[in-house]
Backbone bond lengths (Angstrom), bond angles and torsions (degrees), N, CA, C in turn:
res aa  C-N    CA-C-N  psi(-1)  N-CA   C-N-CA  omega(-1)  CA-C   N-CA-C  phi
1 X - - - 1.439 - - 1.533 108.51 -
2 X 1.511 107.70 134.86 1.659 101.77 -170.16 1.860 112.78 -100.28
3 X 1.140 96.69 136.41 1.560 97.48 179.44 1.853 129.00 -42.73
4 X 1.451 99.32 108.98 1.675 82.19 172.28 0.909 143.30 -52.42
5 X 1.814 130.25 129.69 0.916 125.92 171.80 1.815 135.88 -62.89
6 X 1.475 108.25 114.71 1.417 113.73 168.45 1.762 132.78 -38.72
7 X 1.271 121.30 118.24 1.310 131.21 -158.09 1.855 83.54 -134.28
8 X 1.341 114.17 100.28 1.563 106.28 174.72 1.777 103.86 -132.86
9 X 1.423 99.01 26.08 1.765 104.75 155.04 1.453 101.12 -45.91
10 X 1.370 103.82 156.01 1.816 127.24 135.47 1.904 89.61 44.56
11 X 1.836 119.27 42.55 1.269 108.05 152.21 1.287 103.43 -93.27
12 X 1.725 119.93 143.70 1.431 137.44 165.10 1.472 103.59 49.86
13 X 1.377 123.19 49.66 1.234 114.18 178.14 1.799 106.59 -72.93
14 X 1.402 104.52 141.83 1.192 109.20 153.84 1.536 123.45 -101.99
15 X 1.537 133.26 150.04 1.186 139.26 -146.80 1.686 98.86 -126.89
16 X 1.381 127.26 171.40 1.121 145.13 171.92 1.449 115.52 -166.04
17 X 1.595 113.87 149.67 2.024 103.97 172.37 1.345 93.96 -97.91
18 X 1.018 123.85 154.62 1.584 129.57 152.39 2.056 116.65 -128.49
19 X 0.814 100.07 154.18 1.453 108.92 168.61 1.909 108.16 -62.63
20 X 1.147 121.50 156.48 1.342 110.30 143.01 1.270 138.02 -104.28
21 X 1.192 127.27 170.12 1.656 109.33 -177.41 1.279 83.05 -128.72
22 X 1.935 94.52 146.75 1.315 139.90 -173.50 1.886 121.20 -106.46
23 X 0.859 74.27 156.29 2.088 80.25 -168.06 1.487 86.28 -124.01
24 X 1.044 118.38 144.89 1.972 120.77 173.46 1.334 109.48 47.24
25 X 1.255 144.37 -1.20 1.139 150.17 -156.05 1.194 142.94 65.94
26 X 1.795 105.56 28.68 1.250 133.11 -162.15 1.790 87.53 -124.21
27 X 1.693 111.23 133.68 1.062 126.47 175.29 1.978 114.73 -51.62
28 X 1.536 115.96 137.92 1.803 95.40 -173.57 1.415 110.84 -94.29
29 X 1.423 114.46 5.07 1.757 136.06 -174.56 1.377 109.46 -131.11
30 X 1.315 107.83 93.15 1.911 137.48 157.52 1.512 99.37 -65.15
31 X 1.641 88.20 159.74 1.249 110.54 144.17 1.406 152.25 -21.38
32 X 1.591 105.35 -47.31 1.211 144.06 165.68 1.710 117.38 -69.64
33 X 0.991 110.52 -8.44 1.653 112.66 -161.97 1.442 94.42 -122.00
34 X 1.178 127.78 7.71 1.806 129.10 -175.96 2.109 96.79 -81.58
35 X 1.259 93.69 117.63 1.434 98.67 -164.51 1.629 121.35 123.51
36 X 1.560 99.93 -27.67 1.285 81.30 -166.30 1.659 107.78 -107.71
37 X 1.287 111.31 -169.03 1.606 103.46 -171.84 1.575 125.89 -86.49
38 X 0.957 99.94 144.23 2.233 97.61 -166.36 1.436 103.12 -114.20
39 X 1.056 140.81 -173.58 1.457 155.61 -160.35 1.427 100.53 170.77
40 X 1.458 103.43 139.39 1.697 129.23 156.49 1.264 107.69 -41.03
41 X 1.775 109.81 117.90 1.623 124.54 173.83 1.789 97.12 -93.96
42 X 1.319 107.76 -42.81 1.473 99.83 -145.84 1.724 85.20 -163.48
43 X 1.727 97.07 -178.48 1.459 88.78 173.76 1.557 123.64 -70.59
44 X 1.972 113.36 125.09 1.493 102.80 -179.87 1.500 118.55 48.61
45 X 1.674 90.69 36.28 1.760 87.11 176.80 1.750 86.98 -144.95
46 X 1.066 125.47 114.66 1.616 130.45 144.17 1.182 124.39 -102.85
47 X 2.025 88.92 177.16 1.991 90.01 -166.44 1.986 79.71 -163.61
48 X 1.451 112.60 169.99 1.309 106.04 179.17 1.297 138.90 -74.59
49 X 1.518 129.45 134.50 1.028 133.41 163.32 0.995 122.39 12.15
50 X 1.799 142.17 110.93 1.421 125.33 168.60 1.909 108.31 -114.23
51 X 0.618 109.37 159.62 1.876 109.24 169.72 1.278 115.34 -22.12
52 X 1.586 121.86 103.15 1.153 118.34 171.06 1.656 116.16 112.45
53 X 1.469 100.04 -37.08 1.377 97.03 -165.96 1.334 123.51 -63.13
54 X 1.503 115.27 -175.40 1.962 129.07 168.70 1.303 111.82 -60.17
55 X 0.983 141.69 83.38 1.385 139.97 157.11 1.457 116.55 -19.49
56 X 1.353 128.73 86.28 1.401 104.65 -176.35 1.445 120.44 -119.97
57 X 2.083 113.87 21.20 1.481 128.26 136.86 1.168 117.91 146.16
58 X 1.029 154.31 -151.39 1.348 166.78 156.21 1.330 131.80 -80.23
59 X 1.644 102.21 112.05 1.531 109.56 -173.98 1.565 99.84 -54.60
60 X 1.535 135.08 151.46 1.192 138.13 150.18 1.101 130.42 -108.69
61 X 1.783 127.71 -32.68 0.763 157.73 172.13 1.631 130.55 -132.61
62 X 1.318 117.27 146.37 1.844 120.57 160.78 1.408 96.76 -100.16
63 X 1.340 129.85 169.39 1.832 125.38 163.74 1.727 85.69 -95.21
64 X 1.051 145.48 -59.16 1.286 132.58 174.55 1.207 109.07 -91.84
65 X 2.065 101.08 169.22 1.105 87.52 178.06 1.548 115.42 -125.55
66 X 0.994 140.85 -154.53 1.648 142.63 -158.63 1.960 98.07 -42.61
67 X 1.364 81.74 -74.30 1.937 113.07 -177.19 1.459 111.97 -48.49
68 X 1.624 128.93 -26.30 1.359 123.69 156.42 1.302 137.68 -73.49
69 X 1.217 124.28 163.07 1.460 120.01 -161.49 1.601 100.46 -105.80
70 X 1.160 129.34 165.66 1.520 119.40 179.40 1.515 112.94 116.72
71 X 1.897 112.52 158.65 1.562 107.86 160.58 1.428 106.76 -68.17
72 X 1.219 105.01 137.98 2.029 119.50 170.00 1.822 98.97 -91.68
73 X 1.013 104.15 139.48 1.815 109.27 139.63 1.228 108.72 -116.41
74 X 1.804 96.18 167.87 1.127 104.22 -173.71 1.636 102.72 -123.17
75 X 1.483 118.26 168.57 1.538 117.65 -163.52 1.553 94.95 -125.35
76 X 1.452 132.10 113.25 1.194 130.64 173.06 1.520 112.70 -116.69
77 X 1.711 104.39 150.19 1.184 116.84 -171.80 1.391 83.18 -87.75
78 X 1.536 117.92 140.80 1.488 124.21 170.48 1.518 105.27 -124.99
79 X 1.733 121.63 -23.74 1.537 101.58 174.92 1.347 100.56 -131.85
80 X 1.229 120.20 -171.05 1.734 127.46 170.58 1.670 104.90 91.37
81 X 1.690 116.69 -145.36 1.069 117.02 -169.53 1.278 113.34 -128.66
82 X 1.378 113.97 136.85 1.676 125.22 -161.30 1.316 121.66 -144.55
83 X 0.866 123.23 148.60 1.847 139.08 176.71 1.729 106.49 -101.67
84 X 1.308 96.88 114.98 2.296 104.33 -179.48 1.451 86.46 -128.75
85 X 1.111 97.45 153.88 1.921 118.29 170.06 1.611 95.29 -77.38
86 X 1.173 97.31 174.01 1.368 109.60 -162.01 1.765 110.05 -141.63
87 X 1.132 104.08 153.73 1.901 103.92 176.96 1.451 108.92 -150.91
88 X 1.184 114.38 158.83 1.150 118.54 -179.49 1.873 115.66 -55.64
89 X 1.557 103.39 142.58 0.969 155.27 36.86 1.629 100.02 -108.81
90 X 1.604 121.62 108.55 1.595 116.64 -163.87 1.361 116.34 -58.72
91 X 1.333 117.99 139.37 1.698 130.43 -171.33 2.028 83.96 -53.65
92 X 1.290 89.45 -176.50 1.669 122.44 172.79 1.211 114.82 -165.15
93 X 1.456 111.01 136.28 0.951 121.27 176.59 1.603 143.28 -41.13
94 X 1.718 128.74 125.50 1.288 119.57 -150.02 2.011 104.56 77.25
95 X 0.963 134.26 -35.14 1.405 119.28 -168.92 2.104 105.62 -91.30
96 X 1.240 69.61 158.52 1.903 89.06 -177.86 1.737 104.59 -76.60
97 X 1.846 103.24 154.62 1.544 72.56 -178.91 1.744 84.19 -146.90
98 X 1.672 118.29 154.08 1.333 130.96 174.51 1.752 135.08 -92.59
99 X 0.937 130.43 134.33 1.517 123.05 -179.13 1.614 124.78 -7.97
100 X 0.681 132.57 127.43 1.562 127.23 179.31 1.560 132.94 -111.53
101 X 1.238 153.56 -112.44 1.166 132.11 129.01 1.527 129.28 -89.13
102 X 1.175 135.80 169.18 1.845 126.86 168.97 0.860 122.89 33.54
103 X 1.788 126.77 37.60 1.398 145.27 175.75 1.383 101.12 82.02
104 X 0.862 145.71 71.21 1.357 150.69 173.57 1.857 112.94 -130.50
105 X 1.128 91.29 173.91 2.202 81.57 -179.95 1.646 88.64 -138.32
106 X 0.902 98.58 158.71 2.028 115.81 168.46 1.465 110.07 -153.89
107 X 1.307 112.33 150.19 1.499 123.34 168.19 1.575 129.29 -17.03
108 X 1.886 117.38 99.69 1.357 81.28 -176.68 1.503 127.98 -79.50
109 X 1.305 97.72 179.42 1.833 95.10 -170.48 1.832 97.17 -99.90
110 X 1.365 106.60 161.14 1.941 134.00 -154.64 1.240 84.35 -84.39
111 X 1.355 87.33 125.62 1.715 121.70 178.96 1.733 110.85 -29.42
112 X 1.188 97.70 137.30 2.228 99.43 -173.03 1.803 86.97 -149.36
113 X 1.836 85.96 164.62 1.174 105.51 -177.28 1.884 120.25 -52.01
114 X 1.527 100.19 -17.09 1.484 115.40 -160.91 2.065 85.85 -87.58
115 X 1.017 133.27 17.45 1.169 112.00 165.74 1.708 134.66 -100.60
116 X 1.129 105.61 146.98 1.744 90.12 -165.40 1.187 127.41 -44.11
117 X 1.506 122.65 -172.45 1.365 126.87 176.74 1.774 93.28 -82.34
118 X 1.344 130.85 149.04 1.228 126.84 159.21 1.804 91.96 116.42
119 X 1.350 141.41 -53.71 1.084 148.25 -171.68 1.664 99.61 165.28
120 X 1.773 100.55 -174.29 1.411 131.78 137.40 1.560 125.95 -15.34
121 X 1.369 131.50 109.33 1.087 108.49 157.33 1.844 140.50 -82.92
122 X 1.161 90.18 23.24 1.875 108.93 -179.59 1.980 91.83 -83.24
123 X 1.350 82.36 139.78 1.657 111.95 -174.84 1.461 114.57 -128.42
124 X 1.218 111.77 124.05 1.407 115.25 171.39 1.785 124.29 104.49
125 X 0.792 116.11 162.37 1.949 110.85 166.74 1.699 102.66 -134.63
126 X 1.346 90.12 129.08 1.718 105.08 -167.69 1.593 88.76 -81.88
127 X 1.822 120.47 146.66 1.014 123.60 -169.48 1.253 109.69 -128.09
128 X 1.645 119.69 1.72 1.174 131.01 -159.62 1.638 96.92 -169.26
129 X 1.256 111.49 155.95 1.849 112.48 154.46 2.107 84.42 -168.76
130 X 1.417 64.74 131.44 1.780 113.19 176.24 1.637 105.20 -96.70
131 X 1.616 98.46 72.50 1.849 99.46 167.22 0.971 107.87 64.21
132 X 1.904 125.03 -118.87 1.396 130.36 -162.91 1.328 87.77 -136.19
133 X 1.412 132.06 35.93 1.861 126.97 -154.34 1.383 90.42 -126.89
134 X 1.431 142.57 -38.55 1.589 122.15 -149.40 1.381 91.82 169.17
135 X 1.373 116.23 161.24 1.624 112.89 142.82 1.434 104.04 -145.48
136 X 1.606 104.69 -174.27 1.641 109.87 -169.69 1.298 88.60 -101.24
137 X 1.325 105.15 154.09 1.881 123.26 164.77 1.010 115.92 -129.68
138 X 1.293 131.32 176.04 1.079 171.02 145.81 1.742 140.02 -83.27
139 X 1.256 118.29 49.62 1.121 109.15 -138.53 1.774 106.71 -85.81
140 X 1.459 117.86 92.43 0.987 138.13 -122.28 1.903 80.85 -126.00
């Protein structure tokens, strides 16, 4: 009998709404970006991941969508267990990992003088990585 395979998406997720933030006055989180990783723009306002940044989780939802007219929120997973795309320099397993490009996360890099007061800004422990495609977290 062969061992089951582990599926530890979307355990105990915790949720939040946030606003999004806009550039020209065009929303910076589509349709297209549900999945991928967001970070704090402003107050209770995110937009995606850029190089470097706070990881602070996974878009899940818009309340509208592209083709509707109106303010959107957005619904982010902020704790529990999750699947983000990934970019170079690729996370590893057990390690924390930081913003990457176009909502994406990568490996964070060993603690330096450039880190805030309070700690590290790397979030999470990767529990899995899928090649060069995604890995699982922990967003702990």
């Amino acid at each position: 009998m062969a061992i089951r395979e582990q599926n530890l998406d979307m355990i105990a997720p915790l949720t939040a709404t946030f606003a999004i933030h806009q550039t020209a006055d065009s929303d910076d989180l589509t349709d297209a970006d549900i999945g991928a990783a967001v970070t704090l723009t402003g107050d209770y306002e995110v937009g995606p991941c850029t190089n470097g940044s706070q990881v602070l989780g996974r878009l899940m939802a818009l309340s509208l969508t592209d083709a509707d007219n109106g303010e959107r929120l957005a619904t982010v997973q902020i704790g529990g267990v999750c699947r983000l795309p990934i970019t170079t320099t690729y996370p590893e397993i057990g390690n924390r990992v930081v913003g990457g490009v176009g909502g994406t996360v990568k490996q964070a890099p060993a603690l330096t003088g450039d880190d805030p007061a309070g700690g590290t800004i790397a979030r999470g422990t990767v529990l899995e990585v899928n090649g060069t495609t995604d890995c699982t977290i922990l967003l702990n």
